[in-house]
LOSE-512964 format. One record per residue: residue number from 0; chain; y, z, x of N, C-alpha, C in turn. Coordinates in Angstrom, 3 decimals, padded with zeros to 6 digits. Atoms other than C-alpha are relative to their C-alpha. Example, Ala and Ser with C-alpha at 12.3 -4.5 7.8 and 13.67 -1.06 7.14 Angstrom:
% residues 2
+-----+---+----------+----------+----------+----------+----------+----------+----------+----------+----------+
:   k : c :      n.y :      n.z :      n.x :     ca.y :     ca.z :     ca.x :      c.y :      c.z :      c.x :
+-----+---+----------+----------+----------+----------+----------+----------+----------+----------+----------+
:   0 : A : -001.190 :  000.000 :  000.890 : -004.500 :  007.800 :  012.300 :  001.200 :  000.000 :  000.900 :
:   1 : A : -001.190 : -000.060 : -000.820 : -001.060 :  007.140 :  013.670 :  001.090 :  000.730 : -000.770 :
+-----+---+----------+----------+----------+----------+----------+----------+----------+----------+----------+
//
This chain:
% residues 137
+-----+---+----------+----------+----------+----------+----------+----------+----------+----------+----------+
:   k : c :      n.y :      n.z :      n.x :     ca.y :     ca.z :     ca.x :      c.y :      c.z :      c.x :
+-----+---+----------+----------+----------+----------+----------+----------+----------+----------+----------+
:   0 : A :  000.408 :  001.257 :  000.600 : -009.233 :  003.394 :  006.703 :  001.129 : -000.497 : -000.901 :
:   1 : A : -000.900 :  000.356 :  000.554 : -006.812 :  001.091 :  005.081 : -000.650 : -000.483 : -001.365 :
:   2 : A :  000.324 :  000.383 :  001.314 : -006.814 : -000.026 :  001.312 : -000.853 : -000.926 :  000.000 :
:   3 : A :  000.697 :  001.389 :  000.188 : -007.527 : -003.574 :  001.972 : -001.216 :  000.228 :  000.452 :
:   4 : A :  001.422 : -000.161 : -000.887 : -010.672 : -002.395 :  004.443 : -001.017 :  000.263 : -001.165 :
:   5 : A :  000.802 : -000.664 :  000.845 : -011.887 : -000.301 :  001.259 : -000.484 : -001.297 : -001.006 :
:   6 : A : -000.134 :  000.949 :  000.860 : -011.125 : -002.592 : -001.130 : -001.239 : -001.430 : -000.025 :
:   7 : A :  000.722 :  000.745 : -000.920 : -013.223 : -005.537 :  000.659 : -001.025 :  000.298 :  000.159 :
:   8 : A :  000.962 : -000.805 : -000.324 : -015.691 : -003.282 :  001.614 : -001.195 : -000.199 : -001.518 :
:   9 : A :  000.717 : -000.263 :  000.773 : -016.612 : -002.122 : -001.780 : -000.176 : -001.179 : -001.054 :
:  10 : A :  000.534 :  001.798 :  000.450 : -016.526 : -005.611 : -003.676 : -001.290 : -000.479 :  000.821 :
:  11 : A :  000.988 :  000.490 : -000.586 : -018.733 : -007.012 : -001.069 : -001.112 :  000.740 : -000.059 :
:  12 : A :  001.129 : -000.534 :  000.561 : -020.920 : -004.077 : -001.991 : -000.602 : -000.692 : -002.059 :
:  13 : A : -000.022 :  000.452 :  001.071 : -020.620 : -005.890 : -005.545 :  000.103 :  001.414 : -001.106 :
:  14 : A : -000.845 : -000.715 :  000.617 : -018.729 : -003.376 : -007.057 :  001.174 : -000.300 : -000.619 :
:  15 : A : -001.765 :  000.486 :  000.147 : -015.305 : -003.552 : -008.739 :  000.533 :  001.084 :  000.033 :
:  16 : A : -001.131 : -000.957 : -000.381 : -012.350 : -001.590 : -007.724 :  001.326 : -001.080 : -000.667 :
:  17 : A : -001.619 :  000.176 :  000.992 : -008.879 : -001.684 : -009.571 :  000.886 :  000.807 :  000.765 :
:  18 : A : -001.271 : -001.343 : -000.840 : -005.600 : -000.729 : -007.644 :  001.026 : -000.243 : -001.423 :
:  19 : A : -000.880 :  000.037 :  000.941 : -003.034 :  000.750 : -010.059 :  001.242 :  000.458 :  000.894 :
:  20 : A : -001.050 : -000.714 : -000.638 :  000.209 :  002.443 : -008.876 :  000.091 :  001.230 :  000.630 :
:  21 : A : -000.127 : -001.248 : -000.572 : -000.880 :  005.410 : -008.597 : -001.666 :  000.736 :  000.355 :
:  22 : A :  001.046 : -000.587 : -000.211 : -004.638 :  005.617 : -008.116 : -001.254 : -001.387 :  000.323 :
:  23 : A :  001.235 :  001.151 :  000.489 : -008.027 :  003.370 : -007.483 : -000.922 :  000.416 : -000.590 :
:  24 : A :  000.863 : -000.474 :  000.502 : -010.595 :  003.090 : -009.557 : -001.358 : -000.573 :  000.299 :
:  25 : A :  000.908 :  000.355 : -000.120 : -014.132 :  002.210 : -008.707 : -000.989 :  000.484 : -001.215 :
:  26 : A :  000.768 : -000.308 :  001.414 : -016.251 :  001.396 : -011.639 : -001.416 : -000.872 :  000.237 :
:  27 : A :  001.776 :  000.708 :  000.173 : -020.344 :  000.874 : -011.747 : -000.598 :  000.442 : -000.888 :
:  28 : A :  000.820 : -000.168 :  001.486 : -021.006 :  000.893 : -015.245 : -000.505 :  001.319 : -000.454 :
:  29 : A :  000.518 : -001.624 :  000.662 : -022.587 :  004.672 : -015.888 :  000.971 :  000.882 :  000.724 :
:  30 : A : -001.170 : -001.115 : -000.371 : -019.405 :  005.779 : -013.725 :  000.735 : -000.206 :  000.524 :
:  31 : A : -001.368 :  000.963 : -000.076 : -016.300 :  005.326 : -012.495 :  000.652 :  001.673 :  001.382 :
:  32 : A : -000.447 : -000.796 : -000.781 : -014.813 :  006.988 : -008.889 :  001.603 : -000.149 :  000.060 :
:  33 : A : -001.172 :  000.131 :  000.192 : -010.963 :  007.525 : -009.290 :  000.599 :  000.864 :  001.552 :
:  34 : A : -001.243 : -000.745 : -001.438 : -008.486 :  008.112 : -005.662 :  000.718 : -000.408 : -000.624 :
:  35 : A : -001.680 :  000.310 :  000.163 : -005.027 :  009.233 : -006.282 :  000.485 : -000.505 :  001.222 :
:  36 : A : -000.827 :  000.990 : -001.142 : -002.807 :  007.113 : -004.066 :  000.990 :  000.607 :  000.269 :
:  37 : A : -001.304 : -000.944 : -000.309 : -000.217 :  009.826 : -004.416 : -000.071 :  001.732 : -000.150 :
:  38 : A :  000.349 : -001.229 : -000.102 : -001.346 :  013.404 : -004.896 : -001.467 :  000.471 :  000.808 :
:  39 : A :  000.995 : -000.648 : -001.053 : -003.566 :  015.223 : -002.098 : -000.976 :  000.710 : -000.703 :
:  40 : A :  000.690 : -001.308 :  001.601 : -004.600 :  018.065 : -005.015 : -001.069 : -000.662 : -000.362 :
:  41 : A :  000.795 :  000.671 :  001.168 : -006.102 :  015.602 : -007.205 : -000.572 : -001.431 :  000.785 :
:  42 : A :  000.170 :  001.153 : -000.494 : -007.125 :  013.274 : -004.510 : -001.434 : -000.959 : -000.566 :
:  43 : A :  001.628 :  001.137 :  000.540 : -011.159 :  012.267 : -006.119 : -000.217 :  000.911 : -001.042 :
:  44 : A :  000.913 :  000.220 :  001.069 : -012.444 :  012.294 : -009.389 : -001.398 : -000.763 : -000.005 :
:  45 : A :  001.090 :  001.382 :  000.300 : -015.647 :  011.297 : -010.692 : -000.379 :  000.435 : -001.064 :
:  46 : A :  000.297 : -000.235 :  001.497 : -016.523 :  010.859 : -013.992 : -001.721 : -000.946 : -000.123 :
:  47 : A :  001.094 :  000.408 :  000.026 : -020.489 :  009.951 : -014.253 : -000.714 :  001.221 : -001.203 :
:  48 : A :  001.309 : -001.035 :  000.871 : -023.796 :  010.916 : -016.342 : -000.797 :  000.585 :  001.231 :
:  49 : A :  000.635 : -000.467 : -001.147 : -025.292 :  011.480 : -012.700 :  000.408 : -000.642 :  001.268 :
:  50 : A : -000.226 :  000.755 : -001.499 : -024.376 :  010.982 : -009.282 : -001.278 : -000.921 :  000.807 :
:  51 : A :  001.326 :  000.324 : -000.446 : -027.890 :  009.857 : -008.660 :  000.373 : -001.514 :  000.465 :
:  52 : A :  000.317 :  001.412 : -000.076 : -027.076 :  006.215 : -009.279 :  001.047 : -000.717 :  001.002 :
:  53 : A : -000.812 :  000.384 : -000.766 : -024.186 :  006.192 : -006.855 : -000.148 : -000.276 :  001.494 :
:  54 : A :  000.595 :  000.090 : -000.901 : -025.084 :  004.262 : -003.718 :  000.472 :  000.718 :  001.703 :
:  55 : A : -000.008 : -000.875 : -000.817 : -025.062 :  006.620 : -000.265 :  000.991 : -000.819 :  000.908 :
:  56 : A : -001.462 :  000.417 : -001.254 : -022.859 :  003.707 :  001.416 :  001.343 : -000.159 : -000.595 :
:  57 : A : -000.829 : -000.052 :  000.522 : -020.538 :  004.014 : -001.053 :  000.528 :  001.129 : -000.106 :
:  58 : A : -000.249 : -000.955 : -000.298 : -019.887 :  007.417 : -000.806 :  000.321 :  000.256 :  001.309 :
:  59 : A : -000.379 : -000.393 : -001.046 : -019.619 :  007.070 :  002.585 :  001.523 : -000.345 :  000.156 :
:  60 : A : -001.558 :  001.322 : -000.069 : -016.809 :  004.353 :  002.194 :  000.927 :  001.111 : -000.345 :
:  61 : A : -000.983 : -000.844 :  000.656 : -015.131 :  006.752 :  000.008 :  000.273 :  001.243 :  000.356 :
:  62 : A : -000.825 : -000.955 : -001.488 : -015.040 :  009.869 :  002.508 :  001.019 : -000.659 :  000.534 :
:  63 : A : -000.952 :  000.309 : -001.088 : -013.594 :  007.939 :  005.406 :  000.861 : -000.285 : -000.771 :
:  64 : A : -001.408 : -000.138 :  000.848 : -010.980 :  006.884 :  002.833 :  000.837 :  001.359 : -000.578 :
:  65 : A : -000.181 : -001.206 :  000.362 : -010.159 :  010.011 :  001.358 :  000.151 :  001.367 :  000.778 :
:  66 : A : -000.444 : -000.736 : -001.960 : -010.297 :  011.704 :  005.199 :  001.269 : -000.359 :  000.432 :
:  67 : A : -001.555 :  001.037 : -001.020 : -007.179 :  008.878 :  006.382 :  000.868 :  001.145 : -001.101 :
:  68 : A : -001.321 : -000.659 :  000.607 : -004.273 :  010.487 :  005.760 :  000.729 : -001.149 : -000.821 :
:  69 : A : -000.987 :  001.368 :  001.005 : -001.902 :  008.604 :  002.506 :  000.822 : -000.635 :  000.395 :
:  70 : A : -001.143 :  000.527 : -000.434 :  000.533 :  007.742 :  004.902 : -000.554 : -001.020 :  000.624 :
:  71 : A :  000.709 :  001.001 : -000.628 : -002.260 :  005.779 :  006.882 : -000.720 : -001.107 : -000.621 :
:  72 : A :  000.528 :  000.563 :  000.488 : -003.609 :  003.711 :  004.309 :  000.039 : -000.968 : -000.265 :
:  73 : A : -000.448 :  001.750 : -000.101 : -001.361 :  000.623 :  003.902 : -000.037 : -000.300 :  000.589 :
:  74 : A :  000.314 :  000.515 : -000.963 : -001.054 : -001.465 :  005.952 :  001.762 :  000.350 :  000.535 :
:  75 : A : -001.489 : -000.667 : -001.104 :  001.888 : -001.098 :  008.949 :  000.879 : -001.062 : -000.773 :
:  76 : A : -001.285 :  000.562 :  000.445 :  005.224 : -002.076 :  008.090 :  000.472 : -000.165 :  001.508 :
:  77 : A : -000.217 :  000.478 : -001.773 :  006.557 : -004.114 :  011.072 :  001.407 : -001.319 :  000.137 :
:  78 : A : -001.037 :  001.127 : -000.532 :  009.056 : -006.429 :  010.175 :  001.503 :  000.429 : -000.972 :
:  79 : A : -000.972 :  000.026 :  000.218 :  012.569 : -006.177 :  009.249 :  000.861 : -001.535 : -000.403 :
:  80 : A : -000.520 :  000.738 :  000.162 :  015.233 : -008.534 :  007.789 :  001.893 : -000.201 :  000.429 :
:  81 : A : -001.322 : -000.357 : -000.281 :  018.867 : -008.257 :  009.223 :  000.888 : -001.410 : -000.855 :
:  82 : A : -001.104 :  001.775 :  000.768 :  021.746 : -010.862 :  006.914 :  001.005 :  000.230 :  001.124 :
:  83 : A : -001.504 :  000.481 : -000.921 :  023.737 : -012.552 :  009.193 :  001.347 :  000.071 : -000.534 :
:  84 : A : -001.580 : -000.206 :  000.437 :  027.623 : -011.929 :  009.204 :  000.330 :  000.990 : -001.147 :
:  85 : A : -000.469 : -001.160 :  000.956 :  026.832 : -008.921 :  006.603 : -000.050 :  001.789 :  000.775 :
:  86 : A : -000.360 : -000.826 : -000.518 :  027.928 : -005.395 :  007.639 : -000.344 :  000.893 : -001.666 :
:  87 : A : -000.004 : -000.958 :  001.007 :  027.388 : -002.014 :  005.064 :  000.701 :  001.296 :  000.652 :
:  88 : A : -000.211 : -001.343 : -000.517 :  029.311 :  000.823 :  005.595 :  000.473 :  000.346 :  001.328 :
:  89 : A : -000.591 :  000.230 : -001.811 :  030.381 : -000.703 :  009.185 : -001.656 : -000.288 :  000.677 :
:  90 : A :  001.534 : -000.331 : -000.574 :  026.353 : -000.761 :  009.791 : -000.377 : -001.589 : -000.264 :
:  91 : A :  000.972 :  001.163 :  000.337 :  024.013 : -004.164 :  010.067 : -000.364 :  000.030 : -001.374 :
:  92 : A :  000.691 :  000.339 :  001.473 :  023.143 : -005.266 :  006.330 : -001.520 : -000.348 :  000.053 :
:  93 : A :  001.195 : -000.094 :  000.651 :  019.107 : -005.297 :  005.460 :  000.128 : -000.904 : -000.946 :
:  94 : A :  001.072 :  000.484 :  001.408 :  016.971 : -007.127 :  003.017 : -000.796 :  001.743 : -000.255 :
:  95 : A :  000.601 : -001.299 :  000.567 :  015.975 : -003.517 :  001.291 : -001.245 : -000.383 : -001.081 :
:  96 : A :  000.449 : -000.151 :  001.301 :  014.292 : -002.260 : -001.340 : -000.183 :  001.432 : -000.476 :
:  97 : A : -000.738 : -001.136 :  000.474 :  014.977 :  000.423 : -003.945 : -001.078 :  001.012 : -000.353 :
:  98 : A :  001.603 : -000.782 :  001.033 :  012.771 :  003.271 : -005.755 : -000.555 : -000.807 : -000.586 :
:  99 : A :  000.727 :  000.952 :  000.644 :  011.870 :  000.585 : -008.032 : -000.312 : -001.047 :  000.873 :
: 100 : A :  000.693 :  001.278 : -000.321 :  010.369 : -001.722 : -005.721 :  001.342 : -001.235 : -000.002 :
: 101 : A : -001.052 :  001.138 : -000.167 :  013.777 : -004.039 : -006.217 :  000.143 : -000.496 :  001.071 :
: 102 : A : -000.973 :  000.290 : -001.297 :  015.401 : -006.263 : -003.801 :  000.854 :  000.255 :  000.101 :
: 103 : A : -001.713 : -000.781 : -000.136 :  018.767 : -004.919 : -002.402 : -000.084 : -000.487 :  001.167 :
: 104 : A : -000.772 :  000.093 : -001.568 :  020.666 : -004.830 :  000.734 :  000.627 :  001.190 :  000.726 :
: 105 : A : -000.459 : -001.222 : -000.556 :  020.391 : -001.701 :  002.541 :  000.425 :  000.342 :  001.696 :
: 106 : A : -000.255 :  000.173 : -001.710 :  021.244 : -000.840 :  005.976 : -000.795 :  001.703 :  000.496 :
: 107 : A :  000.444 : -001.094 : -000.811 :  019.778 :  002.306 :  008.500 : -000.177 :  001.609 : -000.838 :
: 108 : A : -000.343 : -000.957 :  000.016 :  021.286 :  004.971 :  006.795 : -000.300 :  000.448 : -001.822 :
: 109 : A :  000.001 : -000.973 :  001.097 :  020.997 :  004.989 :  003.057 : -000.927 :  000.065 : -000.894 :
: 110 : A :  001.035 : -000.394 :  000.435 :  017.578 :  005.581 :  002.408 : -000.613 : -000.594 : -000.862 :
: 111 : A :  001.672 :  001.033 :  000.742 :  016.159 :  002.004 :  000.974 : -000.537 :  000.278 :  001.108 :
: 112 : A :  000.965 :  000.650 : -000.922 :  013.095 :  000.981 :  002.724 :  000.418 : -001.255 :  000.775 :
: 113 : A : -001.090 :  000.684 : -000.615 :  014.596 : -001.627 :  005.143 : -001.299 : -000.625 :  000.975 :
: 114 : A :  001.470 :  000.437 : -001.035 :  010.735 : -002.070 :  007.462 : -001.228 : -000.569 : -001.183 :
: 115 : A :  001.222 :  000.159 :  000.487 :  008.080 : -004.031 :  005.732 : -001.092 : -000.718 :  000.499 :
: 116 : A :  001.485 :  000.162 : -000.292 :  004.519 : -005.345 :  005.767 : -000.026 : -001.662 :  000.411 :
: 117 : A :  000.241 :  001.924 :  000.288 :  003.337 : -009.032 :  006.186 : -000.114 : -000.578 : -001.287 :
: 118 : A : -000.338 :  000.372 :  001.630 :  002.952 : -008.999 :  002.521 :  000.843 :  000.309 : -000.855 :
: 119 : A : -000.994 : -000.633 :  000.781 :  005.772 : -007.639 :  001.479 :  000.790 : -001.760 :  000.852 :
: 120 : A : -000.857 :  000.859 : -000.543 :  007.559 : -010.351 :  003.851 : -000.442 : -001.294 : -000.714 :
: 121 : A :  000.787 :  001.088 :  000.437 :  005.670 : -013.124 :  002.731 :  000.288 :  000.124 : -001.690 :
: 122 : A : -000.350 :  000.114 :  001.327 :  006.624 : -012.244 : -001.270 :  001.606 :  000.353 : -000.188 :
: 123 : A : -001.224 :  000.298 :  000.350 :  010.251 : -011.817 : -000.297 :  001.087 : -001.046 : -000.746 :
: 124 : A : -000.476 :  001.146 :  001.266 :  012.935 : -013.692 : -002.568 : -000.263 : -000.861 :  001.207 :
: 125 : A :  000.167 :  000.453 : -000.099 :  013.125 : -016.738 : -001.418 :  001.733 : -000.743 :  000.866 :
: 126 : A : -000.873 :  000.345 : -000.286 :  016.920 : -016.864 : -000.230 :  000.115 :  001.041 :  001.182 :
: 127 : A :  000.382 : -000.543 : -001.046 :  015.851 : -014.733 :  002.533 : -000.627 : -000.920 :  000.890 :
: 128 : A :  000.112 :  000.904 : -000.608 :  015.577 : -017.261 :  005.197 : -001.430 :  000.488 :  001.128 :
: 129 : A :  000.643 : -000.622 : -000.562 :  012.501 : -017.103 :  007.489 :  000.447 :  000.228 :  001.411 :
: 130 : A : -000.145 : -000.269 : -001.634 :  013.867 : -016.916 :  010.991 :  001.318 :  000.984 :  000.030 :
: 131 : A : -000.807 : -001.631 : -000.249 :  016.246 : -013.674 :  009.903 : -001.351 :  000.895 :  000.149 :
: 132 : A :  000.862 : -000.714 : -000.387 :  012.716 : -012.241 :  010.082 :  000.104 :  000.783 :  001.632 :
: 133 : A :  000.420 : -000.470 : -001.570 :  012.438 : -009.668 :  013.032 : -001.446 :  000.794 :  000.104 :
: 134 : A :  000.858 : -000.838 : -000.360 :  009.524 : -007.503 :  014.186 :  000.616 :  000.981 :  000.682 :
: 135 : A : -000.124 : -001.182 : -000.128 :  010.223 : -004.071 :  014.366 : -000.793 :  000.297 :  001.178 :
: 136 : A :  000.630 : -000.912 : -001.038 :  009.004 : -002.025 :  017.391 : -000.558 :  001.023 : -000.445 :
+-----+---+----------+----------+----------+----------+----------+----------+----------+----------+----------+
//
């Protein structure tokens, strides 16, 4: 199950969920269900006075999430950006991005992220032209 599916899901149950960086939180007033987004270990918390009041399709939601593997959860990364007439290293130049989430200009080899999402493409700068867009295979 992907974030957004959950996400969606459990609102429309009239719930609220909070994505942070490193975890979600689902909060219904007498308790609050916490997924890490990055450690397997510590993947669910729950901090309540009783599980009683927690509804049975919401728990379900939050298995099948917590089943997907972390690597399966975003959404696919599918598109690429190649800069025309730029070369790195002798290699095609990228629209990247760094540990910090930055924009850069990486190419194949030196381990930015170089494949992204539809929303990642769609909040690229803005001097990133749209028809260097490709779709990845």
């Amino acid at each position: 199950m992907k974030t957004s599916e959950l996400k969606q899901q459990i609102r429309s149950m009239g719930f609220n969920i909070e994505e942070y960086e490193d975890q979600l939180v689902i909060n219904g007033g007498l308790w609050k269900i916490f997924i890490s987004k990055t450690d397997f270990k510590q993947e669910l918390q729950i901090m309540t006075y009783s599980t009683m009041n927690i509804p049975v399709r919401l728990w379900s939601l939050v298995s099948m999430y917590v089943l997907t593997p972390m690597d399966e959860r975003g959404e696919p990364k599918k598109y690429r950006a190649p800069i025309p007439g730029m070369t790195l290293c002798g290699m095609q130049a990228y629209l990247a991005s760094d540990a910090e989430d930055e924009w850069c200009v990486g190419n194949q080899d030196d381990g930015n992220g170089i494949v992204f999402t539809e929303q990642e493409r769609a909040d690229a700068p803005s001097w990133i032209k749209r028809d260097w867009w490709e779709k990845v295979k």
